[in-house]
C-alpha positions as a Markdown table, in Angstrom:
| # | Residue | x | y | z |
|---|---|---|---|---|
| 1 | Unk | 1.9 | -3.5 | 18.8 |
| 2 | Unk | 2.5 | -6.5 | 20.7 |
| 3 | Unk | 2.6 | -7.3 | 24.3 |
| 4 | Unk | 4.2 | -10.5 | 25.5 |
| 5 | Unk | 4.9 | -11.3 | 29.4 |
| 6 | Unk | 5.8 | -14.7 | 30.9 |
| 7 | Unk | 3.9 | -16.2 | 33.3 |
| 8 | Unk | 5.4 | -19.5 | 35.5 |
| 9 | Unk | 8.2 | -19.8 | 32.7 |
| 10 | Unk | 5.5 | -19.6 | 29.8 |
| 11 | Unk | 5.5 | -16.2 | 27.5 |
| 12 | Unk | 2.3 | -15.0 | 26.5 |
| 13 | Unk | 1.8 | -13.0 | 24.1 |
| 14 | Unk | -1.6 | -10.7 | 22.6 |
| 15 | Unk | -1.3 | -9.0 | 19.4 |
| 16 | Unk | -2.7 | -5.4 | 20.1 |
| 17 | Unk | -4.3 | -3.5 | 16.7 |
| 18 | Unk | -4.0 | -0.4 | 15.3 |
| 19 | Unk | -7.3 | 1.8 | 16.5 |
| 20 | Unk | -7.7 | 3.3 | 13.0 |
| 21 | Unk | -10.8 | 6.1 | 12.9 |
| 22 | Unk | -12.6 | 6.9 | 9.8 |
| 23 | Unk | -11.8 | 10.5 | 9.7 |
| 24 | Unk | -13.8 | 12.3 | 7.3 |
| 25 | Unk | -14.3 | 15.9 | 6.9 |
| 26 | Unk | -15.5 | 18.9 | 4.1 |
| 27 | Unk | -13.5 | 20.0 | 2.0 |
| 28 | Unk | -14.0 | 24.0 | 1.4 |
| 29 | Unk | -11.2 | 24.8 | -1.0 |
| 30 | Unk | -9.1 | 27.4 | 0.1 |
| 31 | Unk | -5.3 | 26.9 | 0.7 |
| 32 | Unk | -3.9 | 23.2 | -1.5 |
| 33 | Unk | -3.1 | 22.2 | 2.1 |
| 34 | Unk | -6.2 | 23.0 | 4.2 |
| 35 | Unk | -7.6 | 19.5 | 4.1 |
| 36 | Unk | -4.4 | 18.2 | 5.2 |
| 37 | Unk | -4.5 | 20.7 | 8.1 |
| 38 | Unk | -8.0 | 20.1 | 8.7 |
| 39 | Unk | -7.3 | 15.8 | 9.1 |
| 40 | Unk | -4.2 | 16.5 | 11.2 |
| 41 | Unk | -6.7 | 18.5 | 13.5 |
| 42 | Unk | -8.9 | 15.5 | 13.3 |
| 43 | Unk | -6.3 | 12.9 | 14.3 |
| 44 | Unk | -5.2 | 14.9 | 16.9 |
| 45 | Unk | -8.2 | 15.9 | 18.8 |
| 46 | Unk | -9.3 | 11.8 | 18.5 |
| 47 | Unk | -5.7 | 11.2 | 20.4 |
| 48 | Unk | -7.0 | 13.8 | 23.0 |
| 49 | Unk | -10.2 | 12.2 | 23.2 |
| 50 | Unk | -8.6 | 9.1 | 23.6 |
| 51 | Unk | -5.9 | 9.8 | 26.0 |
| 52 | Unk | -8.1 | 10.4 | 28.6 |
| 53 | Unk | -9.2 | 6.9 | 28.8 |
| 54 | Unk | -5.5 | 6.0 | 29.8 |
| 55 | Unk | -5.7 | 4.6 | 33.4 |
| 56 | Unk | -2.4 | 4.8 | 34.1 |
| 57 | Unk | -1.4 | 8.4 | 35.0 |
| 58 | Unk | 2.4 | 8.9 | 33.9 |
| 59 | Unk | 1.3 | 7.2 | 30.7 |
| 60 | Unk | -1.9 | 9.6 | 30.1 |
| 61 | Unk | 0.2 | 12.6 | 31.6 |
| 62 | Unk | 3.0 | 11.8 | 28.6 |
| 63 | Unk | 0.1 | 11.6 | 26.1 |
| 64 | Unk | -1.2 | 14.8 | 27.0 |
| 65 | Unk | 1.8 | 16.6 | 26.7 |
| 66 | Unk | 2.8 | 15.1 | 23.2 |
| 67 | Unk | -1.0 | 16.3 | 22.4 |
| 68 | Unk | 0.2 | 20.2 | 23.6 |
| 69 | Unk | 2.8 | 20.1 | 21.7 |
| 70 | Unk | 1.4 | 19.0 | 18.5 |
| 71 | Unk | -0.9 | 21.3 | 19.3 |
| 72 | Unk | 1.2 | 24.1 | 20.1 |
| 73 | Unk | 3.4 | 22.9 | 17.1 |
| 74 | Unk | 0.2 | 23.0 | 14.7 |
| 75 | Unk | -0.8 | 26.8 | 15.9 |
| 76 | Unk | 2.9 | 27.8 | 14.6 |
| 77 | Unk | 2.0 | 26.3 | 11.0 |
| 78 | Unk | -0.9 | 27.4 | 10.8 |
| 79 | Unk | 0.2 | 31.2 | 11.1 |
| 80 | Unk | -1.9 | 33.8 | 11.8 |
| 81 | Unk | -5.9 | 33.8 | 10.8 |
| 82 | Unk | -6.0 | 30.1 | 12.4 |
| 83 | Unk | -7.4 | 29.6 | 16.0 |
| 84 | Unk | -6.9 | 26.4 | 17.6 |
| 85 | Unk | -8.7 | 25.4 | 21.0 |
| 86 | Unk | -8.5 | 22.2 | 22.8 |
């Protein structure tokens, strides 16, 4: 992403990277798509983590509630057997 703003008639601009997490996890066999599920889960708890660093509120309050609904859209896949808590 990149952020530009212009300041006295000059634009600034600051290239802002990607915050990419080593996401690791076992792998206990089961279903062909259960370490799929399990690094979506991973992902998504980092983004909740992370969210809460947001200082400004109606950006963090948007984050969190794209987070509850992947959340809630996650528990829907999952079917039953799954529990997900946040």
């Amino acid at each position: 992403m990149e952020i530009c703003f212009s300041v006295d008639g000059q634009k600034h601009c600051w290239w802002i990277p990607d915050l990419e997490l080593p996401i690791s996890h076992f792998k206990p066999g089961g279903p062909i798509d259960y370490p799929a599920f399990l690094n979506d889960a991973v992902i998504l708890a980092s983004l909740r983590g992370a969210s809460s660093k947001i200082n400004d509120p109606a950006v963090r309050e948007r984050l969190t509630d794209g987070f509850n609904e992947a959340l809630d859209a996650m528990s829907q896949h999952a079917g039953p057997g799954f529990e997900l808590k946040a």
